[in-house]
SEMI-765540 format. One record per residue (C-alpha): x, y, z; chain; residue number from 1. Coordinates in nm, 3 decimals, padded with zeros to 5 digits. Layout:
residues N
<atom><x>X</x><y>Y</y><z>Z</z><chaine>A</chaine><num>NUM</num></atom>
...
//
This chain:
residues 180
<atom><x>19.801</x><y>02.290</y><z>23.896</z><chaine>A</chaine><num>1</num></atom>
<atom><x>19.815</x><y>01.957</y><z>23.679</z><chaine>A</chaine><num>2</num></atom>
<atom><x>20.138</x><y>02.034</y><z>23.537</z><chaine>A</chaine><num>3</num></atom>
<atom><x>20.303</x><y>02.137</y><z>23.832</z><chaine>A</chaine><num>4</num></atom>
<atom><x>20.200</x><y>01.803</y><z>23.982</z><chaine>A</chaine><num>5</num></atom>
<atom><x>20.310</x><y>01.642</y><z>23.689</z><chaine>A</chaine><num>6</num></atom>
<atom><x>20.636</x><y>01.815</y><z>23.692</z><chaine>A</chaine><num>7</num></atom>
<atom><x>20.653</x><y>01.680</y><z>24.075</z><chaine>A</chaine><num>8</num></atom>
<atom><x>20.612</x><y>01.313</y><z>23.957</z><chaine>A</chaine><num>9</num></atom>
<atom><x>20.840</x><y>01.375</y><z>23.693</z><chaine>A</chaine><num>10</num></atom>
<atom><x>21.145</x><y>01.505</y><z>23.877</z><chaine>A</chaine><num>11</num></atom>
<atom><x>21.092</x><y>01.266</y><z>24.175</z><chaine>A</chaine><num>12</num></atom>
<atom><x>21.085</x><y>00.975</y><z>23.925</z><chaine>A</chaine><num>13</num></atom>
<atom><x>21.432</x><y>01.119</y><z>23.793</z><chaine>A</chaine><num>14</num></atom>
<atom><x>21.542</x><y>01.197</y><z>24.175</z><chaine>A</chaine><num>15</num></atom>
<atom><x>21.479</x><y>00.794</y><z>24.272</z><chaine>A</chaine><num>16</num></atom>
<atom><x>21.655</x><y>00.732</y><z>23.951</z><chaine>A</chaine><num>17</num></atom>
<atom><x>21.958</x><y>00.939</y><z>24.052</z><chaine>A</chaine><num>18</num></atom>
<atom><x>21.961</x><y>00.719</y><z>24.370</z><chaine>A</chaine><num>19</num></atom>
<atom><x>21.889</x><y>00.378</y><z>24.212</z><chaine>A</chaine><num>20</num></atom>
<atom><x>22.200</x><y>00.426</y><z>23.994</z><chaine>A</chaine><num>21</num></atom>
<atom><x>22.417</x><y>00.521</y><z>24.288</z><chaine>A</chaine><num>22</num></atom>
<atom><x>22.335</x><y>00.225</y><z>24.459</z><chaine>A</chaine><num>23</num></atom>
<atom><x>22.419</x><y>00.047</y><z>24.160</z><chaine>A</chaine><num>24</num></atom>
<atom><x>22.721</x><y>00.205</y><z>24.130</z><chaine>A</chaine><num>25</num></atom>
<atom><x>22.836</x><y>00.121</y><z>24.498</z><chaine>A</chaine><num>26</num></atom>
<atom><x>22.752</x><y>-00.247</y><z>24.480</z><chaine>A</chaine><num>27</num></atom>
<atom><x>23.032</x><y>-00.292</y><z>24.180</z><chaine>A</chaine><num>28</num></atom>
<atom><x>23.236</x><y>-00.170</y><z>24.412</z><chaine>A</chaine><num>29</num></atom>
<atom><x>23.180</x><y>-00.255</y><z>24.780</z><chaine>A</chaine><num>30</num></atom>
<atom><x>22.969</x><y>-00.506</y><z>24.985</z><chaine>A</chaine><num>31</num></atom>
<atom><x>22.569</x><y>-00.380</y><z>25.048</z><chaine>A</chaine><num>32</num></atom>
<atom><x>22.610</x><y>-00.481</y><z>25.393</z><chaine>A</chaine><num>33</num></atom>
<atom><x>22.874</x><y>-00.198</y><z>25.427</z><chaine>A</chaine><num>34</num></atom>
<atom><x>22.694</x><y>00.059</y><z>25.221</z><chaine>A</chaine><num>35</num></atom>
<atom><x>22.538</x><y>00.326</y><z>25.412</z><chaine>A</chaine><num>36</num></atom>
<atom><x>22.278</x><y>00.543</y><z>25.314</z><chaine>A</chaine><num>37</num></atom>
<atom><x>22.467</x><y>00.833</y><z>25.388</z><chaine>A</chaine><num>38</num></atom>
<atom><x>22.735</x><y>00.710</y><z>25.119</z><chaine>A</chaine><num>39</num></atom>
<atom><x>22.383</x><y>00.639</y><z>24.880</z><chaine>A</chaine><num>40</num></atom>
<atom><x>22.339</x><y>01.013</y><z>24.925</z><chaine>A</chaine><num>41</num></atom>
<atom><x>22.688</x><y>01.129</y><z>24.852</z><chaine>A</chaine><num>42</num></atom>
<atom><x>22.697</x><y>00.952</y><z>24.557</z><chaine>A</chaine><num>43</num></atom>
<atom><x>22.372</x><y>01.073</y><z>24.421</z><chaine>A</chaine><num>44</num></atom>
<atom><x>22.431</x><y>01.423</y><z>24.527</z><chaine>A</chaine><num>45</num></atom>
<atom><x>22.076</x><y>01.429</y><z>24.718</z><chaine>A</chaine><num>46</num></atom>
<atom><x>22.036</x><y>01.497</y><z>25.081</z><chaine>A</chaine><num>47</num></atom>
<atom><x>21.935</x><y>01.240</y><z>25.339</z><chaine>A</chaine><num>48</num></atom>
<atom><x>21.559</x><y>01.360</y><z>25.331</z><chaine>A</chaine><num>49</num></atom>
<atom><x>21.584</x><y>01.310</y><z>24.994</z><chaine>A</chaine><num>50</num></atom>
<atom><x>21.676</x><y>00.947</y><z>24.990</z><chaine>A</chaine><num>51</num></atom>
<atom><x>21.374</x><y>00.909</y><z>25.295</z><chaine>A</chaine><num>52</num></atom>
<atom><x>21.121</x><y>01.078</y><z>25.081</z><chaine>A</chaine><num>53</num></atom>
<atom><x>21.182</x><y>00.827</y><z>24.828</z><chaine>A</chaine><num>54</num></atom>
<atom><x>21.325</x><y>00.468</y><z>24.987</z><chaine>A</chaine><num>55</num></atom>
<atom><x>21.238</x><y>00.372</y><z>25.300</z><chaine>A</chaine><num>56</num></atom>
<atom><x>21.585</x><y>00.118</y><z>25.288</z><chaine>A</chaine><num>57</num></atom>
<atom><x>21.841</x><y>-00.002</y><z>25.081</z><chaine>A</chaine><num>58</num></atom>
<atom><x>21.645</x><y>-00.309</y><z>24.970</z><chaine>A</chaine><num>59</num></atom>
<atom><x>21.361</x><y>-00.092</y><z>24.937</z><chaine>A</chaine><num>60</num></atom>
<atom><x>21.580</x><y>00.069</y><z>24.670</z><chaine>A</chaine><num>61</num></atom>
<atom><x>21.706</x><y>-00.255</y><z>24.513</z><chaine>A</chaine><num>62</num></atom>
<atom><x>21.333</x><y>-00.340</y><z>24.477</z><chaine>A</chaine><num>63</num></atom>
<atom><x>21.299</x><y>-00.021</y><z>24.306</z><chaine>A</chaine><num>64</num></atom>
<atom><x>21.549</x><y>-00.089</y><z>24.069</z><chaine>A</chaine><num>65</num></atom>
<atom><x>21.399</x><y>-00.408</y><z>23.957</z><chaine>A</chaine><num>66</num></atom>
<atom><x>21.011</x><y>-00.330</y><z>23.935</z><chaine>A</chaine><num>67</num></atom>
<atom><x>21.181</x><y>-00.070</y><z>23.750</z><chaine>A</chaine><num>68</num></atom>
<atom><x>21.309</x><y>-00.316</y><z>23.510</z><chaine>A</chaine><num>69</num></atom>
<atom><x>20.986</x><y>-00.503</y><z>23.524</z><chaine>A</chaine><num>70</num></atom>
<atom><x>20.713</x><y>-00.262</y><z>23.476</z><chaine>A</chaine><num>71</num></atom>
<atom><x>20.944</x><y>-00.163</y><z>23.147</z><chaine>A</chaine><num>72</num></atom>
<atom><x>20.924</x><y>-00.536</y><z>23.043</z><chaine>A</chaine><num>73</num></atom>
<atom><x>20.572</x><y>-00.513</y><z>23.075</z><chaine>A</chaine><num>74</num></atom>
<atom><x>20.528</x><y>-00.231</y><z>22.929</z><chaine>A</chaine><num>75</num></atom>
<atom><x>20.711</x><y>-00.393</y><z>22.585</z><chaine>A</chaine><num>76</num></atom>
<atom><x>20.560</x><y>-00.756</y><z>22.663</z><chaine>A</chaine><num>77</num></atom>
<atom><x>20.221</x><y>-00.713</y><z>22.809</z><chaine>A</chaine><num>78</num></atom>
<atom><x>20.133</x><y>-01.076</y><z>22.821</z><chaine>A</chaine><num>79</num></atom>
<atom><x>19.939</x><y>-01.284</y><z>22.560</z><chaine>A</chaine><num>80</num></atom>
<atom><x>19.713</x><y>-01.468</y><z>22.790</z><chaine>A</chaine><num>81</num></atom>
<atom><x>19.927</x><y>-01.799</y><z>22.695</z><chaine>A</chaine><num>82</num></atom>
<atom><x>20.119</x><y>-01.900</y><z>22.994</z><chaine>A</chaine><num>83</num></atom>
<atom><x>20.362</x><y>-02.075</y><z>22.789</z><chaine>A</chaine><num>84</num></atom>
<atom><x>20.476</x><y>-01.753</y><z>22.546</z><chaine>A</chaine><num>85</num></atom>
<atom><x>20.453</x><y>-01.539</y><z>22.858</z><chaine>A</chaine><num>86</num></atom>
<atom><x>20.730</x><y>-01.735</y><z>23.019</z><chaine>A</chaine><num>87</num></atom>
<atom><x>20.951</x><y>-01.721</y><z>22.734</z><chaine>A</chaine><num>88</num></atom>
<atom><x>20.867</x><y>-01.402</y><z>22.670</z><chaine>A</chaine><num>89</num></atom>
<atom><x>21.011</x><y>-01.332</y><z>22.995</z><chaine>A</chaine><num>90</num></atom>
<atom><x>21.324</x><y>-01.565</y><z>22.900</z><chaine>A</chaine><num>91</num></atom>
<atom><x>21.367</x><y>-01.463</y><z>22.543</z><chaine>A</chaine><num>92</num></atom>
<atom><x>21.346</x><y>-01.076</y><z>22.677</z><chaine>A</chaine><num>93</num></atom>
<atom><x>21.515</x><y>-01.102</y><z>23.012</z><chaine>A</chaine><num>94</num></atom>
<atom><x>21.491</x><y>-00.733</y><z>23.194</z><chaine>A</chaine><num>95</num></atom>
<atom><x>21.767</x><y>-00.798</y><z>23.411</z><chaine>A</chaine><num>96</num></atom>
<atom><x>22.137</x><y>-00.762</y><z>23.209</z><chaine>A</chaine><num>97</num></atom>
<atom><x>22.373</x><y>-01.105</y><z>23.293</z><chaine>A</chaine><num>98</num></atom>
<atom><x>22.566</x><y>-00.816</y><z>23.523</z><chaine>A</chaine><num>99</num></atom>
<atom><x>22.294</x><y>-00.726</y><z>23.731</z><chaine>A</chaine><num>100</num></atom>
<atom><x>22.232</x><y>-01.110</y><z>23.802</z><chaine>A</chaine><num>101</num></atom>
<atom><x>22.591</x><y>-01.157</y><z>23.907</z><chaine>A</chaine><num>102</num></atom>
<atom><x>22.536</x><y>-00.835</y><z>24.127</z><chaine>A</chaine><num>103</num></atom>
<atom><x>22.276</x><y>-00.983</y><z>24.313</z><chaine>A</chaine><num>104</num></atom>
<atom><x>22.425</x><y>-01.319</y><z>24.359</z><chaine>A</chaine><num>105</num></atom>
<atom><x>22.738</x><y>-01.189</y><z>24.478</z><chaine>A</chaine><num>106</num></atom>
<atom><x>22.575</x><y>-00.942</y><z>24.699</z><chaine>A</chaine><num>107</num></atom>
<atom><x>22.359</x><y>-01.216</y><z>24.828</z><chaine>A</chaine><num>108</num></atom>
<atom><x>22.046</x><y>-01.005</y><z>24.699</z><chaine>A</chaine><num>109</num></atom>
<atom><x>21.801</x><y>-01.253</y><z>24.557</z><chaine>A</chaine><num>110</num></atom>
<atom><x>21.538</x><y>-01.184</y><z>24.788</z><chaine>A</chaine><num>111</num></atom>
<atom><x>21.469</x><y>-00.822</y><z>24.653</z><chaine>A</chaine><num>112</num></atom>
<atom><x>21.491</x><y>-01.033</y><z>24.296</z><chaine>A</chaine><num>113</num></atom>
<atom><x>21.221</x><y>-01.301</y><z>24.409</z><chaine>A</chaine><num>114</num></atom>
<atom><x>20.959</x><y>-01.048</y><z>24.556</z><chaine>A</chaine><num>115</num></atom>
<atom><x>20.979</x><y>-00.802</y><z>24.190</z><chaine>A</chaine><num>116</num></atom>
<atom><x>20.923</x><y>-01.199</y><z>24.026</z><chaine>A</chaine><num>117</num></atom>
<atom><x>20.646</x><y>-01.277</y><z>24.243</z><chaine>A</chaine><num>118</num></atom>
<atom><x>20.484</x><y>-00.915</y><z>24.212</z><chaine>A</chaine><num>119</num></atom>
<atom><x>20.551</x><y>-00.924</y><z>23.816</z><chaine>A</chaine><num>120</num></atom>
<atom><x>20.362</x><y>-01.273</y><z>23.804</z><chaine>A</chaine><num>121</num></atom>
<atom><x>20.069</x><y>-01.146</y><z>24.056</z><chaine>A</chaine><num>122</num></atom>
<atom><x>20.010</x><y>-00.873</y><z>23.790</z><chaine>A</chaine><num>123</num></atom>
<atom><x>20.000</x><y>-01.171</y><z>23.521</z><chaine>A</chaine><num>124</num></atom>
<atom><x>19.790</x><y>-01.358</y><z>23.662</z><chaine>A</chaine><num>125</num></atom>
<atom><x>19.582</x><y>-01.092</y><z>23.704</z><chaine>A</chaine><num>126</num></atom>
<atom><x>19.540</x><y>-01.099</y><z>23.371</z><chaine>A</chaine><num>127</num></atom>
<atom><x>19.465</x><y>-01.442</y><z>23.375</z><chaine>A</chaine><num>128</num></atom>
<atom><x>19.768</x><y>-01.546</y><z>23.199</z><chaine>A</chaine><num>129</num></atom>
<atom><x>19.850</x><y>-01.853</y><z>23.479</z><chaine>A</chaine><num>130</num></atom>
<atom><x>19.508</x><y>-01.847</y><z>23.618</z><chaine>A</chaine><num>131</num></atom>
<atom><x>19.338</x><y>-02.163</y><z>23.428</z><chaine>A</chaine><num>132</num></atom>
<atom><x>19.612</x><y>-02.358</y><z>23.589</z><chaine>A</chaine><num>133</num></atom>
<atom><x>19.392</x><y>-02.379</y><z>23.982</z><chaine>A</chaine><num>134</num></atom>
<atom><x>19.023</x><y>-02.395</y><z>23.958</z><chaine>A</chaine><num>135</num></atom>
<atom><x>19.040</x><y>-02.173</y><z>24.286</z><chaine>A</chaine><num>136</num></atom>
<atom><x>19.168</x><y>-01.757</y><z>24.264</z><chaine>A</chaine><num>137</num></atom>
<atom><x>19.221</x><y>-01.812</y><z>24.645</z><chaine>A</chaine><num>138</num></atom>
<atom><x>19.503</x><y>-02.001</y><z>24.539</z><chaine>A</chaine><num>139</num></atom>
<atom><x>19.702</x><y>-01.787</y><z>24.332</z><chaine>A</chaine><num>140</num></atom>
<atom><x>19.953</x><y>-01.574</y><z>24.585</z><chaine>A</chaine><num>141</num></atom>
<atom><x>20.051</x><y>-01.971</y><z>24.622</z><chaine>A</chaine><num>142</num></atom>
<atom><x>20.087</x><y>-02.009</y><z>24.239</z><chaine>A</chaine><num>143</num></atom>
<atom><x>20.257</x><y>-01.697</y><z>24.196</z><chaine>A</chaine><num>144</num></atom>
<atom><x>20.521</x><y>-01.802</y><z>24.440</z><chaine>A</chaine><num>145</num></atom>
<atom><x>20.604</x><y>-02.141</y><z>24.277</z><chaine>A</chaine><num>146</num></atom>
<atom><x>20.626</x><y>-01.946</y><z>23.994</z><chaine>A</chaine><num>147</num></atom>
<atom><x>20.839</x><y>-01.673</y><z>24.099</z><chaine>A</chaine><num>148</num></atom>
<atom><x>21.050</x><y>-01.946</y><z>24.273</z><chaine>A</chaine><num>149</num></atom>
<atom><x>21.114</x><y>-02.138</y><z>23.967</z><chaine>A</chaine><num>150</num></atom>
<atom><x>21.207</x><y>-01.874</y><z>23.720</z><chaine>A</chaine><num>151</num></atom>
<atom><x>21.415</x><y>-01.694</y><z>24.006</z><chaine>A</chaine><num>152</num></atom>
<atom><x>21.641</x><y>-02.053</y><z>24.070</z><chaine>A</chaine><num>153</num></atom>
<atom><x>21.653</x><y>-02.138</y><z>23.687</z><chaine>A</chaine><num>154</num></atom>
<atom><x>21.855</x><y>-01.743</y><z>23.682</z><chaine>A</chaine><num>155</num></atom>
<atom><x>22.005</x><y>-01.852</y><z>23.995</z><chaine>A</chaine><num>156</num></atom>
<atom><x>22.119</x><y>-02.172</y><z>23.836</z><chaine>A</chaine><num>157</num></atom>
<atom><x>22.214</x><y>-02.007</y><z>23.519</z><chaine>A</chaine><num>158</num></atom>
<atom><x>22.422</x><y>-01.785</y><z>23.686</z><chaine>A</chaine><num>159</num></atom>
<atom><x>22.627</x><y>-02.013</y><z>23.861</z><chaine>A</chaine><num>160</num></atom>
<atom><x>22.683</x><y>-02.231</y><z>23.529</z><chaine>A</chaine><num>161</num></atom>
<atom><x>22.856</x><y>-01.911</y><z>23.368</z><chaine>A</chaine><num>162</num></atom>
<atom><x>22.534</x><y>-01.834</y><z>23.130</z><chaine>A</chaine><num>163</num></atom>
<atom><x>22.602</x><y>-02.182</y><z>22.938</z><chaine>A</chaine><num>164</num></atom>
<atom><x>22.241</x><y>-02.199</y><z>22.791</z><chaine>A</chaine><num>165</num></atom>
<atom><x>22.064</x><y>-01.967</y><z>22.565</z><chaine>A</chaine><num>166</num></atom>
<atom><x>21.761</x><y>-01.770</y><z>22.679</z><chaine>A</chaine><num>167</num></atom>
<atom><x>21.591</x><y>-02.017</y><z>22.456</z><chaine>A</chaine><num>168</num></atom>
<atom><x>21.716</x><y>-02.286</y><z>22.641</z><chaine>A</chaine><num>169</num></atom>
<atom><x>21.561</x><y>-02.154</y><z>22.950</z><chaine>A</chaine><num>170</num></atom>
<atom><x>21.229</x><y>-02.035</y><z>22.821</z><chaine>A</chaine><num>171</num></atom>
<atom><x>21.239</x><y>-02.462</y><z>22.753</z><chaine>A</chaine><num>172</num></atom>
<atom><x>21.330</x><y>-02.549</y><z>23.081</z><chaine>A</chaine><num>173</num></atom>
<atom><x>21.111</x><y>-02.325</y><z>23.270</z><chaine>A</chaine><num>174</num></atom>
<atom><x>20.810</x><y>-02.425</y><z>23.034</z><chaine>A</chaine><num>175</num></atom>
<atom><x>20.921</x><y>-02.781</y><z>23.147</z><chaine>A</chaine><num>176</num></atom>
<atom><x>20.928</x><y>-02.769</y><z>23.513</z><chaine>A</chaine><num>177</num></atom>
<atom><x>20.627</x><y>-02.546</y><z>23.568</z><chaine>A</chaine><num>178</num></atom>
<atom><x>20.425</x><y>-02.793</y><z>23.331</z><chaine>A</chaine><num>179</num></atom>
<atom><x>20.339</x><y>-02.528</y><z>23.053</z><chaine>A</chaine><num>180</num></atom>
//
């Protein structure tokens, strides 16, 4: 019975997957306000229940795509405890690809972007990488968005200057304006 559940995670993991990378593939090529799910499904050669097993929208599957990216960075990078490397860890080992960034910008999908940020630095801080920066936990989902914020306008900001600065030259900047 374990494997067969196992098996079930496994090929649902590969079946959101499938999707994920269908989406992707539409936004190089059309606008994600035009993008149905219906075309999702054609291009990932799943049925409709399929795609509402696994997403319950299209920015649910954008999310998706970045935790995905996330959780893999975290997986490599599990946080030192040092709020300083674990920002430029971050920089130094960006999980999203210059590409994807331009994606989302010209898709006008930072939102999906900020919310994996804020969830990825929720999970930090739960490690109490950030944490000795309030005296208070009941004011962390308020540090975690400043956060969040500031790394997810220094990529914003990045982007728009063409990539001009190294990912060292961001870790230094970030460390700068959140005080680290």
């Amino acid at each position: 019975m374990a494997k067969t559940k196992e098996a079930g995670c496994i090929q649902q993991e590969q079946t959101r997957a499938a999707i994920a990378e269908a989406l992707l593939l539409l936004l190089q090529k059309e606008d994600f306000s035009e993008i149905t799910v219906t075309r999702i499904c054609q291009e990932a050669g799943v049925a409709r229940q399929t795609w509402y097993r696994n997403f319950s929208s299209r920015e649910a599957a954008v999310a998706y795509i970045l935790s995905r990216k996330l959780t893999a960075f975290r997986r490599n990078y599990p946080g030192t405890g040092d709020p300083a490397a674990d920002i430029q860890d971050l920089f130094l080992h960006l999980p999203f690809s210059k590409d994807l960034l331009l994606l989302l910008c010209r898709q006008r999908l930072c939102q999906p972007l900020l919310k994996a940020l804020n969830h990825h630095i929720g999970l930090s801080m739960a490690g109490s990488s950030f944490r000795h920066l309030l005296e208070c936990r009941d004011y962390d989902p308020y540090l975690a968005g400043q956060i969040s914020g500031t790394i997810l306008q220094i990529l914003l900001t990045w982007t728009q200057l063409g990539f001009a600065q190294s990912k060292e030259e961001l870790a230094a900047i970030a460390k700068a304006f959140l005080l680290l």
